[in-house]
N, C-alpha and C positions, 0 to 999 in steps of 0.2 A: 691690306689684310682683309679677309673675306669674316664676314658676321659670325662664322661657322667656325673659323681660326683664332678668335679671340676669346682670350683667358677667362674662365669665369671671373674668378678674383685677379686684380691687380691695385699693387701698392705703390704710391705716392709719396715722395719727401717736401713737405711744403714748407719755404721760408718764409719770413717775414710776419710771421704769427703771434701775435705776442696777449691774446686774450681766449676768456671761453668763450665768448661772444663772438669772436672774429670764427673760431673752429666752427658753431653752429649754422653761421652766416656760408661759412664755403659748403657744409653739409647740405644744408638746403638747395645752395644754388645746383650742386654735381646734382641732385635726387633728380633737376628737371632738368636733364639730359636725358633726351629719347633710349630706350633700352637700360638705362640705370635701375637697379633693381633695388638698391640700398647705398649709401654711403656714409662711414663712418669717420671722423676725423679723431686719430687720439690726441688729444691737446698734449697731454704730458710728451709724447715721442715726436708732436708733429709729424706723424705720418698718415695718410688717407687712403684707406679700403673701400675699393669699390668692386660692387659684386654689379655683375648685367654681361651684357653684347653691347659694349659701348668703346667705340675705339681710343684707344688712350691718348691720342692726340686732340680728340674733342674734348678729353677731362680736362688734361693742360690749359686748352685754350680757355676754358671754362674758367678755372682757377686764377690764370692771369688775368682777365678777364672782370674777376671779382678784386683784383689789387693788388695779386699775392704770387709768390713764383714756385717754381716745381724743382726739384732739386737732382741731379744724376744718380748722386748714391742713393742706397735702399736704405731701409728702416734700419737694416744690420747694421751697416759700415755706418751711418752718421743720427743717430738716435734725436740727437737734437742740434741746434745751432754750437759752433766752437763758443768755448765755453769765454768768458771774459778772463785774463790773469790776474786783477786784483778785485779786493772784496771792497764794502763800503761804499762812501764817498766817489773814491777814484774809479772803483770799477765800473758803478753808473755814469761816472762820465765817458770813460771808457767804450761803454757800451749804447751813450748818448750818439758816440762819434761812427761809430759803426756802420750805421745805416743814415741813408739819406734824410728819410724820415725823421728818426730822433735829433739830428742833427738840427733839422730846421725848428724842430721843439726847442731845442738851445740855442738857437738863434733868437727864436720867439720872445725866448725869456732876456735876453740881455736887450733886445727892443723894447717890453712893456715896462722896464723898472725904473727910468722916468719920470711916467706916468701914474704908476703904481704912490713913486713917491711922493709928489708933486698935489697930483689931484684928489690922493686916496688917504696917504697918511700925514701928511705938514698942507693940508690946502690954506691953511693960515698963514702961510709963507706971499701967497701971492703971488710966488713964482710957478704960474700954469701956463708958459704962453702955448697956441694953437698947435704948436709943434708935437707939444707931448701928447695930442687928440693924433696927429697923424702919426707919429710913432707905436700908438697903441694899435691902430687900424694894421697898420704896417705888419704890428705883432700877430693879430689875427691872422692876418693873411699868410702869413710867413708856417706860423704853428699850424693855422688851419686848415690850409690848403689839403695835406693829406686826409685831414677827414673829412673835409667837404667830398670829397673825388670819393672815399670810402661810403659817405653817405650816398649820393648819384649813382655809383653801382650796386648799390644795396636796393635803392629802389626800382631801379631799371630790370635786374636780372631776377632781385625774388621777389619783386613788389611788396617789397617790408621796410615799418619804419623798426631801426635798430638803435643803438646808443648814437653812434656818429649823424646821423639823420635830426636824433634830439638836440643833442647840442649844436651842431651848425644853422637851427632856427631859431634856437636860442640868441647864439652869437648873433647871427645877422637881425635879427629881433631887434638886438639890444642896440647896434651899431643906427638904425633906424628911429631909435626914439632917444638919440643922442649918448647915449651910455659909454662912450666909447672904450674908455679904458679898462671899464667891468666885459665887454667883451672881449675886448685884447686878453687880459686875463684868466677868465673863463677858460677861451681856447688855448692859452697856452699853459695852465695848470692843467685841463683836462688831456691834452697830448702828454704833458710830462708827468703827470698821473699813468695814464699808457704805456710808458716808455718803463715808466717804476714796477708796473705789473709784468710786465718782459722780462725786467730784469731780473725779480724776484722768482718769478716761473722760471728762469733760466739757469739760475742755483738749484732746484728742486731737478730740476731734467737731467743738470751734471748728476746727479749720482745715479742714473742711468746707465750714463757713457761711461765714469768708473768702473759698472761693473765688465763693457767690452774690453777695456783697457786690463783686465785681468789676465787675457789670455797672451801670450806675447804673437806677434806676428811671424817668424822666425824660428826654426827650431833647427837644432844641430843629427842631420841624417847619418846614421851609419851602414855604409854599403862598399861591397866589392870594389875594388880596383879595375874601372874597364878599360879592355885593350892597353894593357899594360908595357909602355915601351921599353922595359927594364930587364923585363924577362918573354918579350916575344922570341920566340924559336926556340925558348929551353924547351926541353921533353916534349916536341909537340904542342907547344903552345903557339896558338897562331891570330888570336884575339877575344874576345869576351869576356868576361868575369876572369881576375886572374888567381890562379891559384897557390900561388905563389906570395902573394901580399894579404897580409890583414887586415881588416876592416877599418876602412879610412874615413874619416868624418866631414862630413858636405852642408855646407849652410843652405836651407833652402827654403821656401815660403811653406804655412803650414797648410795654407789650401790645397798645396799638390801632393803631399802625405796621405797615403792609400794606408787602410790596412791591410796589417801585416808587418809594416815597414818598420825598423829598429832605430828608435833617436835615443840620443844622448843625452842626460840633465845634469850638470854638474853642480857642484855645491854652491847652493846659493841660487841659482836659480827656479822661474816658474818653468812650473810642467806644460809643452805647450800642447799635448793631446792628451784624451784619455784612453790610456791603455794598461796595459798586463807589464810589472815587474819583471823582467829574466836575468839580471845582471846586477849585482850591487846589492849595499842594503844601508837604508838611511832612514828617517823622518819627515813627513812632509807637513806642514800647515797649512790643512787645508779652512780654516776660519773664512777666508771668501767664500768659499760654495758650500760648505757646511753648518757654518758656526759654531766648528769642536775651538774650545780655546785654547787646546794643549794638542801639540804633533801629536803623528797618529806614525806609528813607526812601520817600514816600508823594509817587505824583503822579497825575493822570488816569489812567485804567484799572485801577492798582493794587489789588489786594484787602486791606480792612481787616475786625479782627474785633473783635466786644464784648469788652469788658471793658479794651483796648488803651489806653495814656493817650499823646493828641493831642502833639505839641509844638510848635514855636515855629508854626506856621502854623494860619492858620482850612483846614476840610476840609468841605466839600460832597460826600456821600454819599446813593449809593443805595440805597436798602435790597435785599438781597438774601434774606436769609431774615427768618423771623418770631420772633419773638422768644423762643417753645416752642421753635423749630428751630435757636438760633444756636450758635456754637462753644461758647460759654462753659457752654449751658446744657447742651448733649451729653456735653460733658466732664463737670459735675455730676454728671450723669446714670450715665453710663458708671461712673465713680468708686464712685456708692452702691452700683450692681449689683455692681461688684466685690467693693465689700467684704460681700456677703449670700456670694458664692462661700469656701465654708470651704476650704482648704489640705488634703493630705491629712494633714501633721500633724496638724491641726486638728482631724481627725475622729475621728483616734486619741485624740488626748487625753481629746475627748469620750468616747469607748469607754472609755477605760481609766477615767474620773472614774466612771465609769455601773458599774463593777465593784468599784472603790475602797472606793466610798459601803458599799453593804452589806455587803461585806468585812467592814468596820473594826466594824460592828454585828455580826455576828457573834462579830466577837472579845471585842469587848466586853461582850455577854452571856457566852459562855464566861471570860473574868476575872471576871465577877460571880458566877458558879455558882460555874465551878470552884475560885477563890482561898484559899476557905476550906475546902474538901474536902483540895485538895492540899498546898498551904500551909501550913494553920491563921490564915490570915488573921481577922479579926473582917469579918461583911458589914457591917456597920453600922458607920460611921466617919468623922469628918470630916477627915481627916487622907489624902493619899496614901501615906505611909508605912506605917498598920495596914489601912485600909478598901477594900474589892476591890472594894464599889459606887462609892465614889469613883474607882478608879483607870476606873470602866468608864464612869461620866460624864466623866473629863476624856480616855479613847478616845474619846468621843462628838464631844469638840470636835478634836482632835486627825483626825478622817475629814473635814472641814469641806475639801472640795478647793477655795477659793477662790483662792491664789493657780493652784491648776494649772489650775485652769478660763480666767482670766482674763490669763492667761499669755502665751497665743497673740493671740487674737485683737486686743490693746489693740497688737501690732507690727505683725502684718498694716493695719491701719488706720492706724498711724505710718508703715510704710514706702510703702503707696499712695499716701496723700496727698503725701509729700514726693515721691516719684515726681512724680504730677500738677503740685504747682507747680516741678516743672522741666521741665517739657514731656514727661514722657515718662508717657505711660498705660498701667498696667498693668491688665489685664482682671477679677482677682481672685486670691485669695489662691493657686490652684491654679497660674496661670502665674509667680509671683512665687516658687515651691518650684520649679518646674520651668526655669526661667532660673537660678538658681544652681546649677543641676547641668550646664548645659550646656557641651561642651568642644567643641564644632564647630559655625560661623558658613557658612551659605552665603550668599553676596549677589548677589541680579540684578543686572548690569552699568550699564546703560542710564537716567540717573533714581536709582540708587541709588548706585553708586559714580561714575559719572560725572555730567556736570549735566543731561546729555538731550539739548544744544543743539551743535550743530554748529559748530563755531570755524577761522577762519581759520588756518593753519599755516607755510604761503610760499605766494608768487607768483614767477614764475620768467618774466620775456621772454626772448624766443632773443635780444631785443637788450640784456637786463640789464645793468645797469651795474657793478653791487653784490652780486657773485655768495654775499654770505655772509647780507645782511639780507634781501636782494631789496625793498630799500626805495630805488627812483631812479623815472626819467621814466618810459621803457621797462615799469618792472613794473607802476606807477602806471595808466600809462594803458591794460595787457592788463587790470587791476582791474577798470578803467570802462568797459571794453566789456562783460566778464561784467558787470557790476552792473546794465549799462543795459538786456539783454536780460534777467535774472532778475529783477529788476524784476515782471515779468506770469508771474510763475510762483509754485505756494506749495509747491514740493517743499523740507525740510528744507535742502538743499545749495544752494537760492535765496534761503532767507532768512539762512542767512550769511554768502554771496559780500555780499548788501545789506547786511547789517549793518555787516562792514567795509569796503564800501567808504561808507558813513556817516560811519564812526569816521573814517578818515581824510579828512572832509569833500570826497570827488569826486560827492558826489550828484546834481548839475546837469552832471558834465562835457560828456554829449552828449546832444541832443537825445531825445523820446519814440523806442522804436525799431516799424519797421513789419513787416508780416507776418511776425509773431510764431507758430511753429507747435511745437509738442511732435513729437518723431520717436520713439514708444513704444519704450521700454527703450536707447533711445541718448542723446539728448541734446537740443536745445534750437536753433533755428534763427530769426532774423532780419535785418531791414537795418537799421544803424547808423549813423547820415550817410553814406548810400548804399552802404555795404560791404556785404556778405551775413557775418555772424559764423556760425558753429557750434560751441555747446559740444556735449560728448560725453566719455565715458569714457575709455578708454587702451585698451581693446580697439577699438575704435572707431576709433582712430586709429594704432592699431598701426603699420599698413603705411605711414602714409605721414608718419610722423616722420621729417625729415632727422638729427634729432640725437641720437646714442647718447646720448651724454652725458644729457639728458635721459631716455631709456630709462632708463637705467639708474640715475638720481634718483625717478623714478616708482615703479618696480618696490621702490627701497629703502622709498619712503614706503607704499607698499600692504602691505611688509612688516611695518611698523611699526603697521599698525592704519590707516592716514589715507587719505582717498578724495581721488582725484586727476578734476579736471577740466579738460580738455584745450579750448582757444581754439584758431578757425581763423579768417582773415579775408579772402573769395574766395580760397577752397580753399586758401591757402598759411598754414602751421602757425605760429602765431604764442606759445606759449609754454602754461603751466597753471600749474592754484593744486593748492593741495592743504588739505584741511579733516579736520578730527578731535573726536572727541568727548571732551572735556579731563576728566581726573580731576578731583571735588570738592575745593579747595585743600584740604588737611590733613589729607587720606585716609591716608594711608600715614602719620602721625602716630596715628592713629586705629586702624588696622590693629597699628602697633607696641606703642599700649596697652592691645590684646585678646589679644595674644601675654603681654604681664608678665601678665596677669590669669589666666593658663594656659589657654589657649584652642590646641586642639591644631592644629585647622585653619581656616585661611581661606578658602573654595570660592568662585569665580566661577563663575556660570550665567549661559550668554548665549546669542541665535541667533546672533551674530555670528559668523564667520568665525574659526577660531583663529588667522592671523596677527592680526587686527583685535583678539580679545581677549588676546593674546600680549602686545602694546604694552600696553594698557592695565596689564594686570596686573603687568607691570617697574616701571610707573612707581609703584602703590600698594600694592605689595609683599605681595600673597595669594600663597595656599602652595601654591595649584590650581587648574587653570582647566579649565573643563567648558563647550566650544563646540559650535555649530551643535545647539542644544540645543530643540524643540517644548516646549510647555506638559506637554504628559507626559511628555519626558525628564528633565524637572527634575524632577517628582514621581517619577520612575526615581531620580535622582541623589540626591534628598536620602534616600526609601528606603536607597540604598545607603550615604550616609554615617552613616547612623541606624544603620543593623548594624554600624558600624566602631567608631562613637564615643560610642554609646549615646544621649544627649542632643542635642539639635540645634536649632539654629533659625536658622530663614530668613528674610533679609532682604528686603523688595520695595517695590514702589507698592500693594500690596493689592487692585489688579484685577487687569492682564494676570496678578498672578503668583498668584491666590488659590489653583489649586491645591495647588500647591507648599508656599504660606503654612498651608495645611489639613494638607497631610500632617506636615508637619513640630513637634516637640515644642514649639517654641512659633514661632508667626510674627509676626512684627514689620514693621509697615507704615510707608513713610517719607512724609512732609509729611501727617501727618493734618488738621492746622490748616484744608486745603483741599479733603478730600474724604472726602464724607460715606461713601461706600462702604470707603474704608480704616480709618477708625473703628469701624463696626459690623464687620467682618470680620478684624480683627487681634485677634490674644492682647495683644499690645503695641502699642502705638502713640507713636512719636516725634511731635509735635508740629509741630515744624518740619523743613526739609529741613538737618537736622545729625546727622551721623554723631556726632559729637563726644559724643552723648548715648547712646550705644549703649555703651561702658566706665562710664559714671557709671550707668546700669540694671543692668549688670551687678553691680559692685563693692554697689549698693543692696540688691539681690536676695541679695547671698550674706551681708551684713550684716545684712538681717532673718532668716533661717534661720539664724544661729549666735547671733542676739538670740534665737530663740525655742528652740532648743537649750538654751543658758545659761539661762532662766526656766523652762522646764519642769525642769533639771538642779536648780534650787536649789530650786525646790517641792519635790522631792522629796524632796533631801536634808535638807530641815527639816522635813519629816513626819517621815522616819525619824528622823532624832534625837530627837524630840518623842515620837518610838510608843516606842522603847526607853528615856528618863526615865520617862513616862506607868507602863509596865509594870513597871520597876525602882522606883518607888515616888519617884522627886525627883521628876517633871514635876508642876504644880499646873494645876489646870483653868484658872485666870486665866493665868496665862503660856502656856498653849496656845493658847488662842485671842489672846491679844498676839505671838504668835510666830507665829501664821495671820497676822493684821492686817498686821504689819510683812511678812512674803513677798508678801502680797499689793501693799502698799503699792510694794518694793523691785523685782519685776518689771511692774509696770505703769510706775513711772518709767523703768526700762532700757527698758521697748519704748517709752517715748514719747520719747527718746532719739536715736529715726529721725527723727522730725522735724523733728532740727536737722541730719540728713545732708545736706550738699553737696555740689555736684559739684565735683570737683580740676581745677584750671588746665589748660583742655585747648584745641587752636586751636579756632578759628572757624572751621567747615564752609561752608563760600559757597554762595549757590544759582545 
């Protein structure tokens, strides 16, 4: 392959991973491949992006190279290692046995515990003979071996010392100043320390691959009969599609499903592409890709997505995207990249482990010199209490940053994913930091707080019967004359006069109507069983309204936010409806849960009209309203509320409103489940059209940044505790690296923790 032929990006599946340490160690190494221009490893997916003119056979070799193997499938097909089948106890042994590596860890350990017993806890027994010093050794060697060989290529390839490099000087240290069983030890808790951080990361990565597991692989085709040998030579038939048989049903992979193509779903099963309803009518629960928790009922023209499970009805589907391209896989998709996006904590910590590490070497050479200068320590000593080389190998283990390394990112990866299977997509670990600092919400009006759709309000005849419902003959039948001429019209305010007058079954009332004509920027003109109708505005008819009363019902509802359409029938004023664009049910329940959450403001941004956003805004209870607003006002407005309240973020549809959605500290895009543009261009992404998910994002987001808070707070403070035994002469090198092990163990649990975060009982946002 010529330098010129090769991919900018190409993607990597690396086995055998099992730390953050180990992903930064293979990062470094691919960067110093000639022509490498970047490489990124995402620990959560184990998968590595590398961007350059680097042939992908030199990555490999590179990677194996550093200790670690390259995997056939993509990031898509195998997200992470197969998962272990039990939890606990069994599953880590389970998972002990899997790899060569772990195994020799389990080896390591039924070699040192002898020794352990013998010399370490009953030495009053007497029963120590020489054995249990080469059994321990044994132990070393056994458990060690893999990270002596990880250490040796760490320095050879990126000239760094790393964790594995610490402790194999440590170990061999110790085995030198006779220790032996505290090295056996050492190395074999520190490997099955390793082994435990794999396996813990490897519970966190399954709910990764759950969500590929969503889509089925499989899906039932509905297509022609070809070359039908039943009926070849009837009427001229002589092969191809037959015309004669009906649509017959073909199992086939969902990779080769083209749109266009017609599959089958029957009751009970998942949808395995996303496409177009034409056949059937059912309910689907879509809670994987959305996080609605009640079906969402499915009929002709309806949009369905992969991964959704069918219910009580068969469902006839169009395919609409391809199967690389469908909801479920984007999401996937979306999800890994996030989690390659490091947090800015994230990078600090990195910075500070990067400072830590040599630190601690240093110190520990200085305890090794100077102990017995200033002291009178003995250098030579198998004991922490007399020995300054001992106290500077069990420093050694003691600088080992694993749990602080491993701290962060095993929550970020906990809190995305659960994010994700509640419907709400967070972009990466940077907007998941910067959404819990947020204390100001703006929301586009239109589609976001309200449903977008135009809703009947009243209808009002001058001969109404029923001045309070406006539900009698009189109003019924001013309905059906608007209905009958809006009918042939597709302006917003015609297809809800139609609508309801649908709902209230008058759809047939009167005849088709004739010379049907638009009167630009006024209203709407036809004959209606020979009447001449004219709808039109209230300006429009201003002058020739007989009836204040009316005026002055109009004028109230125009103040109230709702558009009013004025009915004339040969030129004499026969009565109006009025129509409004109705808050999402539960808004202002939603609104009141972003208030407890300490959320300082709620901003409306709208072009509408300020009485029009005035109404709406009483009814869903924001704290601000910012009307007759252009696409660059709003990026004005949210500027401005960014200087007020620091943090920000802005709600929208993620088109009309993308600028806005950019400028602002994070922008969150609503009904992403349906457009592909709101997806790739949000920081966040709600899934479905539910507000309701926007306080359970929030609450997620400020719970993984005091999860990662609390795990970096306890690394730390179990280093120092450890630095100052270590240095005072109690800390033993075996319980420093047991005391690494367990932190490590203790905040990787706490951040997989997020996983099991739920959303709190909140209404159902309607669409």
């Amino acid at each position: 392959m010529t330098e010129s032929a090769l991919p900018p990006t190409q993607i990597f599946h690396i086995t055998g991973i099992d730390c953050a340490d180990c992903a930064r160690g293979i990062e470094r190494g691919v960067c110093r491949l000639d022509g490498v221009q970047t490489a990124a490893l995402n620990f959560a997916t184990a998968t590595l992006k590398v961007e350059g003119a680097v042939a992908p056979e030199a990555v490999a070799a590179r990677v194996q190279e550093l200790g670690y193997g390259i995997g056939e499938e993509t990031a898509q097909q195998a997200p992470a290692a197969r998962p272990v089948e039990q939890r606990g106890l069994r599953g880590f042994v389970q998972f002990l046995l899997r790899r060569r590596e772990t195994t020799m860890a389990l080896v390591g350990l039924v070699l040192i515990l002898p020794g352990v017993l013998f010399n370490e806890l009953l030495p009053m027994l007497g029963a120590a003979p020489r054995v249990f010093d080469l059994t321990s050794v044994l132990a070393l060697v056994v458990a060690g071996y893999p990270i002596a060989l990880s250490a040796w290529r760490s320095l050879k390839v990126n000239h760094e010392v790393n964790i594995n490099v610490l402790m194999t000087i440590a170990a061999v240290g110790a085995v030198l100043i006779g220790a032996y069983t505290e090295a056996g030890l050492v190395m074999v808790l520190f490997a099955l320390g390793e082994a435990l951080e794999g396996y813990t990361v490897e519970r966190a990565r399954h709910s990764i691959s759950t969500l590929i597991e969503l889509a089925p692989a499989e899906a039932t085709l509905l297509g022609p009969c070809i070359d039908c040998r039943e009926h070849l030579g009837r009427e001229g038939y002589t092969g191809g599609p037959c015309p004669f048989c009906g649509l017959e049903e073909k199992t086939v992979p969902v990779g080769t499903l083209q749109i266009g193509d017609t599959v089958l779903v029957k009751p009970g099963e998942r949808i395995p592409m996303d496409g177009i309803v034409i056949a059937g009518t059912s309910s689907a629960n879509q809670a994987p890709i959305t996080g609605e928790s009640l079906p969402v009922d499915k009929g002709p023209g309806a949009e369905v997505f992969a991964g959704a499970i069918n219910g009580e009805g068969a469902l006839q589907i169009e395919v609409t995207r391809l199967a690389q391209d469908n909801t479920i896989s984007r999401v996937i998709r979306l999800v890994e990249e996030a989690q390659e996006q490091r947090a800015p904590v994230q990078r600090f910590v990195d910075r500070f482990a990067a400072v830590y590490t040599p630190a601690v070497m240093v110190l520990a050479a200085a305890v090794a010199l100077l102990s017995p200068l200033l002291f009178g320590l003995p250098f030579l000593s198998t004991t922490a209490e007399t020995g300054s080389l001992y106290r500077a190998f069990a420093l050694l283990v003691v600088a080992c940053p694993c749990a602080l390394v491993i701290s962060t990112p095993v929550s970020l990866i906990s809190a995305i994913s659960a994010a994700a299977r509640q419907g709400v997509l967070i972009k990466g670990g940077a907007y998941l930091e910067a959404f819990s600092r947020v204390s100001a919400i703006a929301f586009d009006k239109t589609g976001t707080l309200t449903t977008g759709q135009l809703a009947l309000a009243r209808v009002r005849s001058v001969d109404c019967e029923d001045e309070v419902s406006g539900v009698c003959g009189p109003c019924d039948d001013l309905l059906d004359l608007a209905g009958s001429l809006e009918r042939h019209s597709a302006h917003p305010l015609a297809r809800a006069i139609v609508a309801a007058q649908e709902q209230r079954r008058h759809a047939s009332a009167y005849a088709a109507p004739e010379a049907v004509q638009a009167l630009a920027g006024r209203g709407l003109q036809g004959v209606v069983a020979g009447r001449r109708i004219l709808l039109g505005s209230h300006a429009y008819f201003d002058k020739s309204i007989p009836h204040a009363e009316h005026c002055d019902d109009i004028a109230s509802a125009t103040a109230q936010g709702q558009t009013a359409v004025l009915v004339s029938s040969d030129d004499r004023y026969q009565g109006y409806l009025t129509l409004t664009d109705t808050p999402r049910p539960g808004t202002h329940e939603v609104m009141e849960a972003l208030r407890q959450e300490g959320i300082e403001a709620l901003v409306m941004l709208t072009g509408d009209e300020a009485a029009t956003a005035a109404g709406v805004a009483v009814a869903i209870g924001v704290t601000d309203v910012r009307a007759n607003l252009l696409p660059e006002d709003k990026v004005t407005a949210v500027r401005g509320l960014m200087d007020r309240y620091g943090a920000v973020a802005m709600v929208g549809d993620g088109i009309n409103d993308a600028p806005a959605l950019a400028t602002a500290t994070v922008g969150i895009a609503m009904g992403a489940a349906g457009s592909a543009q709101a997806l790739e261009t949000a920081d966040i992404a709600l899934m479905s059209d539910d507000l309701a998910r926007l306080p359970f994002g929030l609450r997620l987001s400020r719970a993984g940044m005091r999860t990662i808070r609390i795990n970096v707070a306890l690394s730390l403070a179990i280093k120092a505790v450890f630095l100052v035994l270590v240095l005072s002469g109690v800390g033993t090198m075996w319980m420093a690296v047991f005391a690494d092990m367990g932190a490590s163990l203790l905040v990787t649990l706490n951040g997989m923790r997020l996983l099991r975060f739920e959303a709190a009982p909140a209404p159902a946002v309607g669409k």
